[in-house]
HTML snippet that shows the backbone in 3Dmol.js (N, CA, C, O; Angstrom):
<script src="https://3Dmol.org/build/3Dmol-min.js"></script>
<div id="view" style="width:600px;height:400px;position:relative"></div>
<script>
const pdb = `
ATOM      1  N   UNK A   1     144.007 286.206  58.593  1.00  0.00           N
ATOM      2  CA  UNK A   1     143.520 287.478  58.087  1.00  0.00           C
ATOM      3  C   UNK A   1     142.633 288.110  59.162  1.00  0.00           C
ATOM      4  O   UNK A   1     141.777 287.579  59.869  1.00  0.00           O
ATOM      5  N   UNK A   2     143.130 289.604  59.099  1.00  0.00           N
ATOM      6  CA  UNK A   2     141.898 290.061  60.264  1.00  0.00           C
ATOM      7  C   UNK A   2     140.951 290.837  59.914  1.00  0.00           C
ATOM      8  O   UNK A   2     140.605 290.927  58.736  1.00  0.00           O
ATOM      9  N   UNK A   3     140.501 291.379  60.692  1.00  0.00           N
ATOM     10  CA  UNK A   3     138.350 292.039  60.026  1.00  0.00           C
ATOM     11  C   UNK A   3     139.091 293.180  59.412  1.00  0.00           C
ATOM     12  O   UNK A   3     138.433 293.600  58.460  1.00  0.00           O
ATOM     13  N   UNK A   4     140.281 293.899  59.592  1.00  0.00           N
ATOM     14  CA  UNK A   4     140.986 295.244  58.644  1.00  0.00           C
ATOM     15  C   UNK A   4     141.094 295.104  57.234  1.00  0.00           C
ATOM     16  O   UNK A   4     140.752 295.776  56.261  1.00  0.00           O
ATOM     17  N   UNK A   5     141.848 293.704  57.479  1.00  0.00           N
ATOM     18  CA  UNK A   5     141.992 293.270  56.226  1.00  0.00           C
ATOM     19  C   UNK A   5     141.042 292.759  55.042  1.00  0.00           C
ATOM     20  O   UNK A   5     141.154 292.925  53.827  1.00  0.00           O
ATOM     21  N   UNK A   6     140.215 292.186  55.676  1.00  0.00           N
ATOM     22  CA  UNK A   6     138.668 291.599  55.153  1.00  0.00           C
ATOM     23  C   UNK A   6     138.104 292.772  54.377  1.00  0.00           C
ATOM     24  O   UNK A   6     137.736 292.806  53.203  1.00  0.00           O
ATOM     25  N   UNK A   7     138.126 294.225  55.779  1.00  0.00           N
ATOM     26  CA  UNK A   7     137.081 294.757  54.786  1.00  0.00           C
ATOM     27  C   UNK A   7     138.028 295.650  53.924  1.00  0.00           C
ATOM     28  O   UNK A   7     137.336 296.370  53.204  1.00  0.00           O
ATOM     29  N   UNK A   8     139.258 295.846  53.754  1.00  0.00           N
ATOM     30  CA  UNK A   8     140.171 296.584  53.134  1.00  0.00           C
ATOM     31  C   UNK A   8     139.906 295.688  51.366  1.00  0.00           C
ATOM     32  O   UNK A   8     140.065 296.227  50.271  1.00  0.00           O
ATOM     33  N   UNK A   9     139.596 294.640  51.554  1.00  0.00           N
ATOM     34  CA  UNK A   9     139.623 293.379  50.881  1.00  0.00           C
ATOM     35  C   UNK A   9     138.554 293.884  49.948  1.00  0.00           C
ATOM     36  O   UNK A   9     138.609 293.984  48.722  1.00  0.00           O
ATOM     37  N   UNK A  10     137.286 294.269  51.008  1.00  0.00           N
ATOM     38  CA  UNK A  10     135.795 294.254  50.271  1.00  0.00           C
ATOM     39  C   UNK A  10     135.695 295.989  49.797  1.00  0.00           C
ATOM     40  O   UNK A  10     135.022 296.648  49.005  1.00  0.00           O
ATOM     41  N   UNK A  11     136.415 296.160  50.454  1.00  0.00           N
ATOM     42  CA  UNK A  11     136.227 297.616  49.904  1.00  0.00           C
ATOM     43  C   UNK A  11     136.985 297.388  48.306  1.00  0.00           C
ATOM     44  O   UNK A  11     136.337 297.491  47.265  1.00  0.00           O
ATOM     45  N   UNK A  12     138.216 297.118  48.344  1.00  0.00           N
ATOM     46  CA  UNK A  12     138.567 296.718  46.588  1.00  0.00           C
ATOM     47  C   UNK A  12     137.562 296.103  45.735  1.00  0.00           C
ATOM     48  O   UNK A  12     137.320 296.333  44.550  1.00  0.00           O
ATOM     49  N   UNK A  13     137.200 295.559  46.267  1.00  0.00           N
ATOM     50  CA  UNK A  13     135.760 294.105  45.300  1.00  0.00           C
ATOM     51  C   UNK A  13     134.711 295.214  45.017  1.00  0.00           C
ATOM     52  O   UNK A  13     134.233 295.360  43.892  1.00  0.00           O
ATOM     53  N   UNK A  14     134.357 296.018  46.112  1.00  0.00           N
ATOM     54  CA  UNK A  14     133.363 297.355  45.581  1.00  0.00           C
ATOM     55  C   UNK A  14     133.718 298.266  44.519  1.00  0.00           C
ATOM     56  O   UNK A  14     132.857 298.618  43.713  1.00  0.00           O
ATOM     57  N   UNK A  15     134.561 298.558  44.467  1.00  0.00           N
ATOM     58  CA  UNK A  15     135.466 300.093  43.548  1.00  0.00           C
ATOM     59  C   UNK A  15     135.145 298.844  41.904  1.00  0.00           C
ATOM     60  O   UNK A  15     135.225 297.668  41.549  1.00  0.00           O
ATOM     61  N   UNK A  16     134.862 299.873  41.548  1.00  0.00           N
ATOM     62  CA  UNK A  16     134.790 299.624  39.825  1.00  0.00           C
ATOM     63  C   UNK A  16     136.356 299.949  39.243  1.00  0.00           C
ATOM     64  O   UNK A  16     136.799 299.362  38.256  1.00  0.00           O
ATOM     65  N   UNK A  17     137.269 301.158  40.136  1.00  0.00           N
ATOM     66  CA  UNK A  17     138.269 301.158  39.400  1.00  0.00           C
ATOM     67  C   UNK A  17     139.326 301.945  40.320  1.00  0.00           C
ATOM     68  O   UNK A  17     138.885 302.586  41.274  1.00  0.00           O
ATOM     69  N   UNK A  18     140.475 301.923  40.109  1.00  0.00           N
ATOM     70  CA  UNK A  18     141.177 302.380  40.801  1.00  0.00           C
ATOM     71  C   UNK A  18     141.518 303.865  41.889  1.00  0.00           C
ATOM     72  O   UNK A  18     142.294 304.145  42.803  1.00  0.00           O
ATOM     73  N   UNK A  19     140.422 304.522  41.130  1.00  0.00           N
ATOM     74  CA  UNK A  19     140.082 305.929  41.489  1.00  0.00           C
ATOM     75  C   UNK A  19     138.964 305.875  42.455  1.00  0.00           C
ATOM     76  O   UNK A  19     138.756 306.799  43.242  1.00  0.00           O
ATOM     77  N   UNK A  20     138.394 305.031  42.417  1.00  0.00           N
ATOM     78  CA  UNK A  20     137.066 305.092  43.287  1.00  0.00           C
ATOM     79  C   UNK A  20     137.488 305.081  44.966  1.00  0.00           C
ATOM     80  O   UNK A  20     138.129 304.194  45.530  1.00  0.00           O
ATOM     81  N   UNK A  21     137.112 305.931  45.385  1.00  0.00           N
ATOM     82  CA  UNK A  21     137.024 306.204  46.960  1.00  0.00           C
ATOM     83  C   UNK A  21     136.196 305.181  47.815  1.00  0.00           C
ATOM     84  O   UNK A  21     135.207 305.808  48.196  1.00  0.00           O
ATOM     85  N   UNK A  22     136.148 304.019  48.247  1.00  0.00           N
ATOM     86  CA  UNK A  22     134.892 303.258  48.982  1.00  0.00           C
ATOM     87  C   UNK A  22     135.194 303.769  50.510  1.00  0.00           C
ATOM     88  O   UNK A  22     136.360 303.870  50.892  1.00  0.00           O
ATOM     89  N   UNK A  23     134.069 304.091  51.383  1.00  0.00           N
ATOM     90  CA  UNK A  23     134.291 303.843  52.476  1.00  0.00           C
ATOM     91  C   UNK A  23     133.078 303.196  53.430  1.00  0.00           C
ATOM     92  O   UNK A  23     131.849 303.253  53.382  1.00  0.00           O
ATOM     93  N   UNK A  24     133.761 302.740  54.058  1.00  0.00           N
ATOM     94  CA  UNK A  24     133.327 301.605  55.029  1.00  0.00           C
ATOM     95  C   UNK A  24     132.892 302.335  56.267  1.00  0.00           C
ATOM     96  O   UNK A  24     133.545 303.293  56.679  1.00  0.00           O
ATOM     97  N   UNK A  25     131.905 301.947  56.816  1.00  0.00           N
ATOM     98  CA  UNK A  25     131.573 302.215  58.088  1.00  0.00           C
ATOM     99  C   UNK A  25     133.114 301.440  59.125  1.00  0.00           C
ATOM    100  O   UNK A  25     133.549 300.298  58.975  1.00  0.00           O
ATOM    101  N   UNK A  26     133.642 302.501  60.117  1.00  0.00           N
ATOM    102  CA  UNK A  26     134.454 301.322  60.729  1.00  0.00           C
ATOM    103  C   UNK A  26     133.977 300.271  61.775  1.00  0.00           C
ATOM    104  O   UNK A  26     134.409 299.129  61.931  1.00  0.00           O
ATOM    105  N   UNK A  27     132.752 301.069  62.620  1.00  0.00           N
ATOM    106  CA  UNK A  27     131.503 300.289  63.048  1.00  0.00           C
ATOM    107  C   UNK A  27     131.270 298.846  62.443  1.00  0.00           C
ATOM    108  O   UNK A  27     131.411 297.850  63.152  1.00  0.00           O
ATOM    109  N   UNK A  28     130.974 298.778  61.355  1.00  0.00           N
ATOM    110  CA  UNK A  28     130.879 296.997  60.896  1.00  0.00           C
ATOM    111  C   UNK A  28     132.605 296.343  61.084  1.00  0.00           C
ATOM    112  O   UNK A  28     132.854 295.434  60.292  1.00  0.00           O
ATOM    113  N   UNK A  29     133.846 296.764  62.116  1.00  0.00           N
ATOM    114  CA  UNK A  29     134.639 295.872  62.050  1.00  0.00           C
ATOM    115  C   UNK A  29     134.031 295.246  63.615  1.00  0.00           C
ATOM    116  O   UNK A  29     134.655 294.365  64.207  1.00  0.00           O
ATOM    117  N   UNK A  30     132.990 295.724  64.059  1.00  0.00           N
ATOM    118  CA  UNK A  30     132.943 295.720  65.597  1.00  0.00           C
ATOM    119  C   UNK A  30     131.591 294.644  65.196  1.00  0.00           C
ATOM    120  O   UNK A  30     131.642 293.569  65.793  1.00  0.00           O
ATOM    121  N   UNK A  31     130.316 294.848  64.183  1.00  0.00           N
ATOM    122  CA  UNK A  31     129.402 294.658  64.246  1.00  0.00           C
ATOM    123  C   UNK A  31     129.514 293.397  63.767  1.00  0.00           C
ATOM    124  O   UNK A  31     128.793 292.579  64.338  1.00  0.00           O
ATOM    125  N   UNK A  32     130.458 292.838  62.563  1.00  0.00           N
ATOM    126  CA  UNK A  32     130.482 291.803  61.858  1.00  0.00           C
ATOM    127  C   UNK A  32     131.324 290.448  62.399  1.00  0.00           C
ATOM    128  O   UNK A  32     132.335 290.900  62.935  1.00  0.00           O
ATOM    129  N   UNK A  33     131.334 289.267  62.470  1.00  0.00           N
ATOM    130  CA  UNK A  33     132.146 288.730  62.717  1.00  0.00           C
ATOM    131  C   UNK A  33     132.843 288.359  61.512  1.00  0.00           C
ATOM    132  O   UNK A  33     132.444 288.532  60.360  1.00  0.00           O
ATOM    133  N   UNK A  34     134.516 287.544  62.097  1.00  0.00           N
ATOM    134  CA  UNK A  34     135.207 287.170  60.707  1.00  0.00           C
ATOM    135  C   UNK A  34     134.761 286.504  59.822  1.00  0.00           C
ATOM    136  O   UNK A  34     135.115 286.713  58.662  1.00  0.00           O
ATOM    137  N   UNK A  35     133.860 285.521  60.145  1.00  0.00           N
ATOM    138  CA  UNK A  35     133.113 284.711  59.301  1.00  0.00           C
ATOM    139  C   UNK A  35     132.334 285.067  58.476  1.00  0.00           C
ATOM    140  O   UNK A  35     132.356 284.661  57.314  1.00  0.00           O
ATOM    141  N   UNK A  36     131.291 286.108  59.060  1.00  0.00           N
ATOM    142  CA  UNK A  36     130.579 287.362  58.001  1.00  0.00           C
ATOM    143  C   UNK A  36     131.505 287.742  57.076  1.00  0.00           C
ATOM    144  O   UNK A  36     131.631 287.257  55.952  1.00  0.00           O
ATOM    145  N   UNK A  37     132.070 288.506  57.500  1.00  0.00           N
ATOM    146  CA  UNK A  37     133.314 289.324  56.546  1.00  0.00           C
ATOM    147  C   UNK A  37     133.947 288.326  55.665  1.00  0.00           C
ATOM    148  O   UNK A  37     134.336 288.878  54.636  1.00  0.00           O
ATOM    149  N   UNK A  38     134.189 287.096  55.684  1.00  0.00           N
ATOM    150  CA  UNK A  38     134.727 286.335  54.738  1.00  0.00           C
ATOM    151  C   UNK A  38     133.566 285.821  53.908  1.00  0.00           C
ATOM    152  O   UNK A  38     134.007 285.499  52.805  1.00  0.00           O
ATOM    153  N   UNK A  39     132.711 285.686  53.965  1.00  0.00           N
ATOM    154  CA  UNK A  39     131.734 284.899  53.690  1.00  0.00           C
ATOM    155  C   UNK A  39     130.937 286.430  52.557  1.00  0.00           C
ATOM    156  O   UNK A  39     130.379 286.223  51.480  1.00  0.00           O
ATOM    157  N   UNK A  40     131.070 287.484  53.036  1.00  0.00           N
ATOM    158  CA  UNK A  40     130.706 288.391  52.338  1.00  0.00           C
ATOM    159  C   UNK A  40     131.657 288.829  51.355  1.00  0.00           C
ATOM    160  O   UNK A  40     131.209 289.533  50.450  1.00  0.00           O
ATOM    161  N   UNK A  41     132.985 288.528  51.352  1.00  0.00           N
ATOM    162  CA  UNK A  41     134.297 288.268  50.497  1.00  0.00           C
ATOM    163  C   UNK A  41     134.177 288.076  49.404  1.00  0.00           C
ATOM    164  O   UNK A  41     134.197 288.854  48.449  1.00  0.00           O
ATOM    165  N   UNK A  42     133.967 286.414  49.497  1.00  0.00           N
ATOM    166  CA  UNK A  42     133.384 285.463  48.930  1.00  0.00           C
ATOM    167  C   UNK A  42     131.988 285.455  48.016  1.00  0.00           C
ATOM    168  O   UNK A  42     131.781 284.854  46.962  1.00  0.00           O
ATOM    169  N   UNK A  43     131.191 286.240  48.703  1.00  0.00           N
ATOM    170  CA  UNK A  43     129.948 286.499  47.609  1.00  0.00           C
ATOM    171  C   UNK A  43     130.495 287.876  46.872  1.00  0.00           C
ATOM    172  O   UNK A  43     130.097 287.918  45.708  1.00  0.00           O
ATOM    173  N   UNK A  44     131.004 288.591  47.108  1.00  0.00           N
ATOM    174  CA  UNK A  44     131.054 289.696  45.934  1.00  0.00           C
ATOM    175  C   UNK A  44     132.334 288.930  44.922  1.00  0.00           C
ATOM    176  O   UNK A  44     132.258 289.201  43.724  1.00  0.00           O
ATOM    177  N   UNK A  45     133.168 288.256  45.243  1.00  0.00           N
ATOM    178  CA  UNK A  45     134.020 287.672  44.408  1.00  0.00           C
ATOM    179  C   UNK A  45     133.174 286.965  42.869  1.00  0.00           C
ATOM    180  O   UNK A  45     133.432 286.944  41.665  1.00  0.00           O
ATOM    181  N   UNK A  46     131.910 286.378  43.888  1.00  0.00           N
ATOM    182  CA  UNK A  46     131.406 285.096  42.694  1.00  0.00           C
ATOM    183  C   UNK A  46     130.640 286.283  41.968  1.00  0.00           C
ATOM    184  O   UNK A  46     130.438 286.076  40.771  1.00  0.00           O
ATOM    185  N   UNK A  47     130.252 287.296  42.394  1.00  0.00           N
ATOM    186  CA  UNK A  47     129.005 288.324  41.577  1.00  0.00           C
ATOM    187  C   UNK A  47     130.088 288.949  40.552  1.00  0.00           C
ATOM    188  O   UNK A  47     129.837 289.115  39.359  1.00  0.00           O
ATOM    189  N   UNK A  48     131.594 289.346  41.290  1.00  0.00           N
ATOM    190  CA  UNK A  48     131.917 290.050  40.231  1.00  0.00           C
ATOM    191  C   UNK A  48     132.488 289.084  39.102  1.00  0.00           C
ATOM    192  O   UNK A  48     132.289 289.513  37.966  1.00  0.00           O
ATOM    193  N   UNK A  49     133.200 287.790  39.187  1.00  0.00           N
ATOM    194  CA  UNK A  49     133.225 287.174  38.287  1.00  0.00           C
ATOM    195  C   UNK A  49     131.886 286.884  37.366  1.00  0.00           C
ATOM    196  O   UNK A  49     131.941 286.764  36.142  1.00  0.00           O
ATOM    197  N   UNK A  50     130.886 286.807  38.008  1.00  0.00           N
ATOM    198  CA  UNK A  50     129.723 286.607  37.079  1.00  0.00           C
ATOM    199  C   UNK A  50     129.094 287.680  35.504  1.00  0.00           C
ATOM    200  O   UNK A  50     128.522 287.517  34.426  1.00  0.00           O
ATOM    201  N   UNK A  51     129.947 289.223  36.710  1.00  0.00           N
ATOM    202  CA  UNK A  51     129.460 290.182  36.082  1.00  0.00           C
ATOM    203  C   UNK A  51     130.410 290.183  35.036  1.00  0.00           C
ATOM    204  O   UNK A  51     130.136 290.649  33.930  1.00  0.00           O
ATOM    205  N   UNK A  52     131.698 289.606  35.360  1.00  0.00           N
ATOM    206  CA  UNK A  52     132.876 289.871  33.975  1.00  0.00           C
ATOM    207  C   UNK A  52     132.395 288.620  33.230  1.00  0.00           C
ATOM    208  O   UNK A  52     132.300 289.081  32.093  1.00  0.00           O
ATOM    209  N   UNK A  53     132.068 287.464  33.149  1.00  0.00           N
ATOM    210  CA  UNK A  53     131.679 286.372  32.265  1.00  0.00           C
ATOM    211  C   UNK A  53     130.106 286.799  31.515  1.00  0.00           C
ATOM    212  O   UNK A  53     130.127 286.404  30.349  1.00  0.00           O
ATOM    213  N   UNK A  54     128.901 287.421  31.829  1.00  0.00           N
ATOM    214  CA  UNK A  54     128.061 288.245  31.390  1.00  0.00           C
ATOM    215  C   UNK A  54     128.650 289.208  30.192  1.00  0.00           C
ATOM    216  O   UNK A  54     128.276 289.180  29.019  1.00  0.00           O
ATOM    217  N   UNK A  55     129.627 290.041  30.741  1.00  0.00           N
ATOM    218  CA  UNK A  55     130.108 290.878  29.651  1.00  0.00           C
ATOM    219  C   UNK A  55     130.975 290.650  28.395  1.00  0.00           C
ATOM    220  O   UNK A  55     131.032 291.310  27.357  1.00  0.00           O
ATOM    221  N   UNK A  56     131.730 289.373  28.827  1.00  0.00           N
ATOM    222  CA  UNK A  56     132.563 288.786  27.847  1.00  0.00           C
ATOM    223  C   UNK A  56     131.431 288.105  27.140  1.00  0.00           C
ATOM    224  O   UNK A  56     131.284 288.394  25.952  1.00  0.00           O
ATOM    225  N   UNK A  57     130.600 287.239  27.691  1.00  0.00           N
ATOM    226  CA  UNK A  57     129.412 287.302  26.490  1.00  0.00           C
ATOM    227  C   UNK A  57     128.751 287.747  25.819  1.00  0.00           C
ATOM    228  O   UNK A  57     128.282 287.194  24.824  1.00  0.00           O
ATOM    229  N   UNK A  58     128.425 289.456  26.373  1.00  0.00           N
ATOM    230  CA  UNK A  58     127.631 290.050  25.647  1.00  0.00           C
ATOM    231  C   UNK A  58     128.835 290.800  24.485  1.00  0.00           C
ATOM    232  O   UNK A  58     128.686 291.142  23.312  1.00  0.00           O
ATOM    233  N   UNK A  59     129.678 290.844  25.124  1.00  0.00           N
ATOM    234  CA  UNK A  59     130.689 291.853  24.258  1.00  0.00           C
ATOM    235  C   UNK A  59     131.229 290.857  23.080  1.00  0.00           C
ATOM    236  O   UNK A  59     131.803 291.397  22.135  1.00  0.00           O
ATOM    237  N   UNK A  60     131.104 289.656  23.078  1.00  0.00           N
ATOM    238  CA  UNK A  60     131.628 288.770  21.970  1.00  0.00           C
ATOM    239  C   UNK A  60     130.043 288.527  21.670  1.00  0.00           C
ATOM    240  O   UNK A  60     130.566 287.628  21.013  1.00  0.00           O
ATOM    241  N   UNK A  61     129.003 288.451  21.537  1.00  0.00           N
ATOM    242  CA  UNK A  61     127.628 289.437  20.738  1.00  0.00           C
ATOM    243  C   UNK A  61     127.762 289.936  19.863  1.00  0.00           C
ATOM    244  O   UNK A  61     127.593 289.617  18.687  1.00  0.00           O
ATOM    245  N   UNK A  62     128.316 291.398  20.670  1.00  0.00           N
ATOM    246  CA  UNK A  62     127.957 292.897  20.079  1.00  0.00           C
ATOM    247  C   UNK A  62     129.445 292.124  18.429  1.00  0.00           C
ATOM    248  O   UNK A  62     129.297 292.390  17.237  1.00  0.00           O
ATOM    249  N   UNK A  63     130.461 291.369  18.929  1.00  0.00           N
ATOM    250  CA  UNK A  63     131.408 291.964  17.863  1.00  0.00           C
ATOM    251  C   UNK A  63     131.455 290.827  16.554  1.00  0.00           C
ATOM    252  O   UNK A  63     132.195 290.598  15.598  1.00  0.00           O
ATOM    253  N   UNK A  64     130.263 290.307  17.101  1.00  0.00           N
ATOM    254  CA  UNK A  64     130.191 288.379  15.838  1.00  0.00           C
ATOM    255  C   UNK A  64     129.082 289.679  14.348  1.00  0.00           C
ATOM    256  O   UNK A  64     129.076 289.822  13.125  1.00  0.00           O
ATOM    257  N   UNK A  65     128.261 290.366  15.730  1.00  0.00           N
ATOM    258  CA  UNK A  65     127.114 291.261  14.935  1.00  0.00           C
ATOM    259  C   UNK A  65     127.433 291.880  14.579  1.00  0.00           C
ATOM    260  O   UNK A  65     126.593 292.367  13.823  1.00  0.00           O
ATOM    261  N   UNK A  66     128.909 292.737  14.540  1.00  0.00           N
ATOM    262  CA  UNK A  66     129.349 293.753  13.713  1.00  0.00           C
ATOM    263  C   UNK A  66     130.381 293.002  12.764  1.00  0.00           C
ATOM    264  O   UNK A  66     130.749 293.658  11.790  1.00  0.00           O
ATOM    265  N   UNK A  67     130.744 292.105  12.866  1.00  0.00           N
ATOM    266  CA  UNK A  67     131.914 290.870  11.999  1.00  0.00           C
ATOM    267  C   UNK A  67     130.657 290.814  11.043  1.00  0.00           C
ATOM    268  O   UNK A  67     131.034 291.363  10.008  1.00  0.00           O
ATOM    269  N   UNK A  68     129.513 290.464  10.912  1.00  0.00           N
ATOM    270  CA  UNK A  68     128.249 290.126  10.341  1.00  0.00           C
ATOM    271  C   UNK A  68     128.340 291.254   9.088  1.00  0.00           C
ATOM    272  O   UNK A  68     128.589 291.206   7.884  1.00  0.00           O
ATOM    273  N   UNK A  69     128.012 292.238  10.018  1.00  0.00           N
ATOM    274  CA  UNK A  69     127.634 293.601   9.538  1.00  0.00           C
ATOM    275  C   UNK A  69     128.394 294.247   8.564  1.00  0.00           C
ATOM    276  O   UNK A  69     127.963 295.053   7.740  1.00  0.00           O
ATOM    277  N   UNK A  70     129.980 293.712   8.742  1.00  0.00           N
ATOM    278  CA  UNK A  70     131.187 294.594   7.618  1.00  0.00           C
ATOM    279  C   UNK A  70     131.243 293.677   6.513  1.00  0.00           C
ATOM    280  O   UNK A  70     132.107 293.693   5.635  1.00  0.00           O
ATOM    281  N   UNK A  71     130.335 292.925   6.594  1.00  0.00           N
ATOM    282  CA  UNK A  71     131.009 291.869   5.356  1.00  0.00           C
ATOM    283  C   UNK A  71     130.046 292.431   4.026  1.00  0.00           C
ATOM    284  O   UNK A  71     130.193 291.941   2.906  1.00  0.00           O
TER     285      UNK A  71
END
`;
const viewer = $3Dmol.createViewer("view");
viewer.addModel(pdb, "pdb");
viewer.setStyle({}, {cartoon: {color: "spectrum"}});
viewer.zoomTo();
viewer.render();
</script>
């Protein structure tokens, strides 16, 4: 994999959704090494899984408290 691809990579992991525009300095393909760039991959991977396991918890919360609530 090369630093294009890396940050083509991290730019997806940024965007909340398919519409979102990210752009990258192209400067950090010069500034970063591959190892950075993977390694920075790698941490937005574990944040955004964290952030979807957070929400599946809170969102199975919100719906035990409204299961509660209709009865």
């Amino acid at each position: 994999m090369n630093k294009e691809e890396l940050i083509n990579d991290i730019k997806l992991l940024i965007s909340t959704n398919d519409e979102d525009k990210v752009d990258i300095n192209p400067n950090f393909l010069e500034y970063f090494q591959l190892e950075e760039l993977i390694a920075i991959k790698e941490r937005l991977i574990v944040k955004k899984n964290n952030i979807r396991e957070d929400s599946y918890e809170y969102l199975d919360e919100i719906y035990e408290k409204t299961k509660e609530d209709s009865i």
